[in-house]
Biopython code that builds the backbone (N, CA, C, O; Angstrom):
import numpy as np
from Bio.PDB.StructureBuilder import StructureBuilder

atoms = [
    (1, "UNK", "N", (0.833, -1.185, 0.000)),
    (1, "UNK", "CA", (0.000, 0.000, 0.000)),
    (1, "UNK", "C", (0.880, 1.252, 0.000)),
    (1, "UNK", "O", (1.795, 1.400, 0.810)),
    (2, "UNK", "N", (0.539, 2.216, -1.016)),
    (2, "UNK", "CA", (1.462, 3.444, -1.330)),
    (2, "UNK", "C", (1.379, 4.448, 0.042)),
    (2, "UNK", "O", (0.367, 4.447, 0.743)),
    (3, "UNK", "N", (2.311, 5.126, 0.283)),
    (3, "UNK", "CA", (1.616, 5.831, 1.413)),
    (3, "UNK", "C", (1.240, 7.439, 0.829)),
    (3, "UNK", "O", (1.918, 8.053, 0.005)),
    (4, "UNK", "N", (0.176, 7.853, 1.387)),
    (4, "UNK", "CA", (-0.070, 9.622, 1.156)),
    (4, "UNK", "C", (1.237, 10.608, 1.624)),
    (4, "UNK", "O", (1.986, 10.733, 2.593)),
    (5, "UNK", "N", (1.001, 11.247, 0.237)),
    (5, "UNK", "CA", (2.080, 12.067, 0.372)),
    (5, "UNK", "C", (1.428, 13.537, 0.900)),
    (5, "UNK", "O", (0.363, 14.048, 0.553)),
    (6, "UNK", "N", (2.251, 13.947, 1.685)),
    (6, "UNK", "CA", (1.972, 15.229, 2.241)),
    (6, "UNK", "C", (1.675, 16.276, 0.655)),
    (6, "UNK", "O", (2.439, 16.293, -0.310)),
    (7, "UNK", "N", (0.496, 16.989, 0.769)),
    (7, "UNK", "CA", (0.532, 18.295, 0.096)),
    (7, "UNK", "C", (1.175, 19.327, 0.191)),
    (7, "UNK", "O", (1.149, 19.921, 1.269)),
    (8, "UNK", "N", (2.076, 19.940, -1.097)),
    (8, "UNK", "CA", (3.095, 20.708, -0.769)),
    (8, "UNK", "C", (1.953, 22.218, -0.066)),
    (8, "UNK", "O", (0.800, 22.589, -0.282)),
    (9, "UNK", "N", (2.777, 22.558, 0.574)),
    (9, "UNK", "CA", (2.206, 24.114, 1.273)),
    (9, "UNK", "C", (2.655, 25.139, 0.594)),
    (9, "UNK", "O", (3.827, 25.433, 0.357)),
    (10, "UNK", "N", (1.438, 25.815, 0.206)),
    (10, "UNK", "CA", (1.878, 27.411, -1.009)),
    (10, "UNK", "C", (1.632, 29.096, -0.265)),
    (10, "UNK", "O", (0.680, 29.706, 0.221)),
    (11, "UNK", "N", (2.666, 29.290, -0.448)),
    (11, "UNK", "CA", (2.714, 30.757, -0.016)),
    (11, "UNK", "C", (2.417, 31.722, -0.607)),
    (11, "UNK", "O", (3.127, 31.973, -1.581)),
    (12, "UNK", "N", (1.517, 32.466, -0.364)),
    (12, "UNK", "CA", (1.229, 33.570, -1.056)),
    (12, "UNK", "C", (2.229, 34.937, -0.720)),
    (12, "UNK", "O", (2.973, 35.116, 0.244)),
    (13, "UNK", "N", (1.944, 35.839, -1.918)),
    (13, "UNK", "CA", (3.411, 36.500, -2.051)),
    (13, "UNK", "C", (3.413, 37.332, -0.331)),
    (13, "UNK", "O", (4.535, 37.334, 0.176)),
    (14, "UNK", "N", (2.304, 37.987, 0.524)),
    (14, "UNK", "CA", (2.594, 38.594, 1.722)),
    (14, "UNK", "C", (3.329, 37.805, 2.275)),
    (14, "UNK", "O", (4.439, 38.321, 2.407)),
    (15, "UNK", "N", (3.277, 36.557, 2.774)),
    (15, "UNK", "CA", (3.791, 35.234, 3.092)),
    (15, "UNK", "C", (5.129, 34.977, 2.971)),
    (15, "UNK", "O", (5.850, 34.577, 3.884)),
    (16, "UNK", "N", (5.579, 35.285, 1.450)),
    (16, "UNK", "CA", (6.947, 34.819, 1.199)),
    (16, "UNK", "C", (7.576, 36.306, 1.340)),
    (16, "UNK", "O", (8.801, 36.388, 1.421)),
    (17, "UNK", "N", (6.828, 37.432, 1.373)),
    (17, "UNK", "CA", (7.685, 38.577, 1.443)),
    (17, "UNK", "C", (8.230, 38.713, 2.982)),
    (17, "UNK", "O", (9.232, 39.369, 3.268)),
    (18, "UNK", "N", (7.382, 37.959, 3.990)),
    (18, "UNK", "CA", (7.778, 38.179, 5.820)),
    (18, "UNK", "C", (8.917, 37.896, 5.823)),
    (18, "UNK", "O", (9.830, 38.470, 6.417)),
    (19, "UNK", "N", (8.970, 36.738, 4.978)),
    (19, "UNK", "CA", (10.328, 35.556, 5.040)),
    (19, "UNK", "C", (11.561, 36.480, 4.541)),
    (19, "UNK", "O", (12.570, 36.722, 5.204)),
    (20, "UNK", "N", (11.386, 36.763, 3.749)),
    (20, "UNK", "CA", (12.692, 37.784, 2.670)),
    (20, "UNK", "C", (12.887, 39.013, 2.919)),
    (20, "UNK", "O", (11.984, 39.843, 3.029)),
    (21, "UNK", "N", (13.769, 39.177, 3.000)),
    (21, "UNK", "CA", (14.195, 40.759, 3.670)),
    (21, "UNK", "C", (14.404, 41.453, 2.024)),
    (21, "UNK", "O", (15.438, 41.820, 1.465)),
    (22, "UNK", "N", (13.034, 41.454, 1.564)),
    (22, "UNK", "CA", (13.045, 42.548, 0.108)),
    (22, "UNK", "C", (11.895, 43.085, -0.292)),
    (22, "UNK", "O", (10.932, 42.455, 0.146)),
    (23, "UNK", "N", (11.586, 44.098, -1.021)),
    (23, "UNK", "CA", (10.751, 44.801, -1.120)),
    (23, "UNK", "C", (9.668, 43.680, -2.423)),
    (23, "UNK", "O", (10.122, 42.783, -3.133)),
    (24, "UNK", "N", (8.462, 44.075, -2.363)),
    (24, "UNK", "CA", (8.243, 43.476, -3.920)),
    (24, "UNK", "C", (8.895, 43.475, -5.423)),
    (24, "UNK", "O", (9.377, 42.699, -6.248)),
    (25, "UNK", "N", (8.652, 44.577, -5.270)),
    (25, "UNK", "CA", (9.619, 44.672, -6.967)),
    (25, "UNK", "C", (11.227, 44.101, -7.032)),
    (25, "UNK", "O", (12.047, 43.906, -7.929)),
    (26, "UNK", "N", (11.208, 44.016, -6.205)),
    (26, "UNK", "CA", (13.010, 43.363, -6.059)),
    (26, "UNK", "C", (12.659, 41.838, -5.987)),
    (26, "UNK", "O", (13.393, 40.996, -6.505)),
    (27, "UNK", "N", (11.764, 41.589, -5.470)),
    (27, "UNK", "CA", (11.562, 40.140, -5.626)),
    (27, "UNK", "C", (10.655, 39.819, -6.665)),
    (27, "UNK", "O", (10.434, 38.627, -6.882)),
    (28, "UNK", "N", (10.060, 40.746, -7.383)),
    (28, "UNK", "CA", (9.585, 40.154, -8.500)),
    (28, "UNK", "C", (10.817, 40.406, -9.814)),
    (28, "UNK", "O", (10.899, 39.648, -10.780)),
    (29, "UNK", "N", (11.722, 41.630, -9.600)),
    (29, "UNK", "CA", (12.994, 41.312, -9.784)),
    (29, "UNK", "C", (14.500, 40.607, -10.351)),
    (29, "UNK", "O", (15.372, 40.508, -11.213)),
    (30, "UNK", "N", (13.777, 40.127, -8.667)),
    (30, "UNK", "CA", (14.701, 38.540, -8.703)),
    (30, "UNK", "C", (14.402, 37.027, -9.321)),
    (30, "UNK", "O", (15.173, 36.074, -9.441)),
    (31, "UNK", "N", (13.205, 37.140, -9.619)),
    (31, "UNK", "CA", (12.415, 36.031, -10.332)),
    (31, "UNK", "C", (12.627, 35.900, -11.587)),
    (31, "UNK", "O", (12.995, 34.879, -12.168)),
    (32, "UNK", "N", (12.319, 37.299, -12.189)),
    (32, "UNK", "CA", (12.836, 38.068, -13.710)),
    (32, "UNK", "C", (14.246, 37.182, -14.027)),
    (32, "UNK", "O", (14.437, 36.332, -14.897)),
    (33, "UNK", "N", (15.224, 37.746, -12.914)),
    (33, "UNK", "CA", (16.471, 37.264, -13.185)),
    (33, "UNK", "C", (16.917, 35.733, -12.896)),
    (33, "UNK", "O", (17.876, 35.067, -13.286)),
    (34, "UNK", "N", (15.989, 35.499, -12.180)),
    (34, "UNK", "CA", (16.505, 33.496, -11.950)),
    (34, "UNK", "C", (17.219, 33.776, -10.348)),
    (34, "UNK", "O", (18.032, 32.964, -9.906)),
    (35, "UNK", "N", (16.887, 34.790, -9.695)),
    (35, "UNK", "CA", (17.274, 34.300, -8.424)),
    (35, "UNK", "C", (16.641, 33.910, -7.576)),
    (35, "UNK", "O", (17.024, 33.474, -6.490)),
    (36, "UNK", "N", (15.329, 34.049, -8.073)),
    (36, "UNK", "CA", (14.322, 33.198, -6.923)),
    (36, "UNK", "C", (13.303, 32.742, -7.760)),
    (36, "UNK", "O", (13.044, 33.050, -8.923)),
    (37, "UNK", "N", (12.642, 31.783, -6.819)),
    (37, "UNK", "CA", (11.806, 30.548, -7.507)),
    (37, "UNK", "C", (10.662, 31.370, -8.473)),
    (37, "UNK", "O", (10.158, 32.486, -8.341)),
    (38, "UNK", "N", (10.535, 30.613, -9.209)),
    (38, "UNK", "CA", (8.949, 31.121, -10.040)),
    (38, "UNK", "C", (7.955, 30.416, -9.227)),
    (38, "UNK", "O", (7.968, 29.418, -8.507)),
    (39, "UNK", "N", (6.797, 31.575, -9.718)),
    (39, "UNK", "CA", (5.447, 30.839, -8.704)),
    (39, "UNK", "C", (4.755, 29.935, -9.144)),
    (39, "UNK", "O", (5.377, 29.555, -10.135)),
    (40, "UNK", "N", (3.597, 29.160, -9.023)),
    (40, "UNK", "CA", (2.861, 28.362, -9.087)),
    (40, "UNK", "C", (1.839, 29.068, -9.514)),
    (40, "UNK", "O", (1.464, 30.061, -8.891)),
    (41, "UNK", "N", (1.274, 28.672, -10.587)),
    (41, "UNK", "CA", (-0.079, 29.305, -11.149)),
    (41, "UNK", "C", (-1.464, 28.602, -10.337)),
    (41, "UNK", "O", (-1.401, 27.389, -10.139)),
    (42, "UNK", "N", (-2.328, 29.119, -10.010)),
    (42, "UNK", "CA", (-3.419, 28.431, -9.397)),
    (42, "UNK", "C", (-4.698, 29.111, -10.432)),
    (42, "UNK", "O", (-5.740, 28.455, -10.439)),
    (43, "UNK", "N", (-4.681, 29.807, -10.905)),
    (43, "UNK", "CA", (-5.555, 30.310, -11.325)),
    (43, "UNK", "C", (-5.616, 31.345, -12.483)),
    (43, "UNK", "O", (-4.456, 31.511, -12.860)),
    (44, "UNK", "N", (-6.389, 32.040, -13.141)),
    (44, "UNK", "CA", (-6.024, 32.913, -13.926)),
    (44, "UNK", "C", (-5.377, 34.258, -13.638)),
    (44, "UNK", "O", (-4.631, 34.887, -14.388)),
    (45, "UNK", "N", (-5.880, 34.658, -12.161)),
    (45, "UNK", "CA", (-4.810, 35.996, -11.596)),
    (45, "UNK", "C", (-4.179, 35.784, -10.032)),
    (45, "UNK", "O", (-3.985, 36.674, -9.205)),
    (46, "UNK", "N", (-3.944, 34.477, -9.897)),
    (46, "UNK", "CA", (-3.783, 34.119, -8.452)),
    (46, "UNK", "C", (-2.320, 32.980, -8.683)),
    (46, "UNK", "O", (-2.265, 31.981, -9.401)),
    (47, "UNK", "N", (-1.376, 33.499, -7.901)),
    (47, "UNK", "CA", (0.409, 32.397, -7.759)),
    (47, "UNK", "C", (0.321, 32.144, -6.566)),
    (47, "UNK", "O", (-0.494, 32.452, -5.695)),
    (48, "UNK", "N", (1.495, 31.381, -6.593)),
    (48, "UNK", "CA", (2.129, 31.074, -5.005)),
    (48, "UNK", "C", (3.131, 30.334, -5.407)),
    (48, "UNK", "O", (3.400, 29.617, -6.370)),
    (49, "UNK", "N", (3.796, 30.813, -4.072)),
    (49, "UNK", "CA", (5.089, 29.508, -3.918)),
    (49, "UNK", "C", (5.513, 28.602, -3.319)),
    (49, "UNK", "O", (5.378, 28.597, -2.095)),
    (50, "UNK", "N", (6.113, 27.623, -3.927)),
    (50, "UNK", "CA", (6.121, 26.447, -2.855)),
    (50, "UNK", "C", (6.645, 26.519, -1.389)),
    (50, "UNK", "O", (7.837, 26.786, -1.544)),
    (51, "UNK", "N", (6.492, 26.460, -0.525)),
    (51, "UNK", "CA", (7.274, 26.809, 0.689)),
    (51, "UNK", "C", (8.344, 26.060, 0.702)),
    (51, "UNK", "O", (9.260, 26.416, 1.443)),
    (52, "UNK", "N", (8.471, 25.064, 0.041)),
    (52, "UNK", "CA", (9.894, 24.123, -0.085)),
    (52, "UNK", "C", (10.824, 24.752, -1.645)),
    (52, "UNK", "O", (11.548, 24.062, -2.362)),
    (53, "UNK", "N", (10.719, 25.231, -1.701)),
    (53, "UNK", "CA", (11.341, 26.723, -2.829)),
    (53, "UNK", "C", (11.816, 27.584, -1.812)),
    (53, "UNK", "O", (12.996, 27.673, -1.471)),
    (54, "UNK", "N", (10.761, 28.284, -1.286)),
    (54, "UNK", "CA", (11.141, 29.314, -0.119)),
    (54, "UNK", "C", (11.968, 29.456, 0.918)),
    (54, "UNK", "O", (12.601, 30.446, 1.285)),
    (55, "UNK", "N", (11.887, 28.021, 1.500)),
    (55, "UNK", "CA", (13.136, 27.725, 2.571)),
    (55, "UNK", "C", (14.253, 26.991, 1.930)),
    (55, "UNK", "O", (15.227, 26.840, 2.667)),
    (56, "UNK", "N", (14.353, 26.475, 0.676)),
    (56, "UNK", "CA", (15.742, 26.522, 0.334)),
    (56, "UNK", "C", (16.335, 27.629, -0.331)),
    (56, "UNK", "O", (17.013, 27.157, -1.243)),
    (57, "UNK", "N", (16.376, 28.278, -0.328)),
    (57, "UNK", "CA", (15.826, 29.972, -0.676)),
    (57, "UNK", "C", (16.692, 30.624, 0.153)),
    (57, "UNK", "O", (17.793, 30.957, -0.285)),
    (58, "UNK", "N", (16.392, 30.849, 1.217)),
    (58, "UNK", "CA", (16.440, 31.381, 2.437)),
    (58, "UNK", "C", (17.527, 30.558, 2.949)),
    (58, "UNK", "O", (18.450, 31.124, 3.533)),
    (59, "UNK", "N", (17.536, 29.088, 2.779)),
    (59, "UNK", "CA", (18.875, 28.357, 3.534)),
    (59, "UNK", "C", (20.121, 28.609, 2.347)),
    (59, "UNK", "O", (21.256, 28.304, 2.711)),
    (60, "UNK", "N", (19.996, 29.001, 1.334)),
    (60, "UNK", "CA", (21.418, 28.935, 0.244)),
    (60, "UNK", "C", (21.737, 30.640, 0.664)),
    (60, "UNK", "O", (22.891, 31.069, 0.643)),
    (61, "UNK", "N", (20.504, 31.554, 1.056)),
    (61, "UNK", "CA", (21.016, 32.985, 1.031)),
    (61, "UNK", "C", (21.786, 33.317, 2.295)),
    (61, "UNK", "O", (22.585, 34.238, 2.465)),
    (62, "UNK", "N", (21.188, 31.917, 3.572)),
    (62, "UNK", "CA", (21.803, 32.525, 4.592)),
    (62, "UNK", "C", (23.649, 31.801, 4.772)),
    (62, "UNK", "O", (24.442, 32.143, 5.649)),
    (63, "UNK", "N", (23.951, 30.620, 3.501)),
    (63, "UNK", "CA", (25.195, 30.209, 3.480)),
    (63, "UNK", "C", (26.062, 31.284, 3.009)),
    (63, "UNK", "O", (27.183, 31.494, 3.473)),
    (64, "UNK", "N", (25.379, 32.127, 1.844)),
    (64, "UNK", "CA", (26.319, 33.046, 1.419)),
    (64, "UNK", "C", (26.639, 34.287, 1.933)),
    (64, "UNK", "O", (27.521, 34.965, 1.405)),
]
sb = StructureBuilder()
sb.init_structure("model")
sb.init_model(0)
sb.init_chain("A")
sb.init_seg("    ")
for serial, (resi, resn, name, xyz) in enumerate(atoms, 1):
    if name == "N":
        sb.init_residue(resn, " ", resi, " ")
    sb.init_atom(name, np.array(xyz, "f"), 0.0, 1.0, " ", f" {name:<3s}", serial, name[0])
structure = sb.get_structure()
């Protein structure tokens, strides 16, 4: 028997902005440029991001 996999948890951008010490446009930005994750489409005007994006994110920014 397969086991259930946890559902990934999605952050909406207020959410991922607490986490990041950056303004919006710098993090939409940084997305532009490939330094941070692209979002998840849910809908026709609605993203998010994976929270497992977000905290490796946050763990590679706080190595450097």
């Amino acid at each position: 028997m397969a086991q259930d996999a946890q559902p990934e948890t999605l952050l909406k951008l207020p959410k991922v902005l607490q986490r990041l010490p950056v303004s919006k446009s710098a993090f939409y930005e940084g997305i532009r440029d490939g330094k941070y994750p692209k979002p998840v489409k849910l809908g026709p005007r609605a993203v998010a991001w994976k929270e497992s994006d977000i905290s490796a994110l946050i763990a590679s920014l706080s190595k450097a």
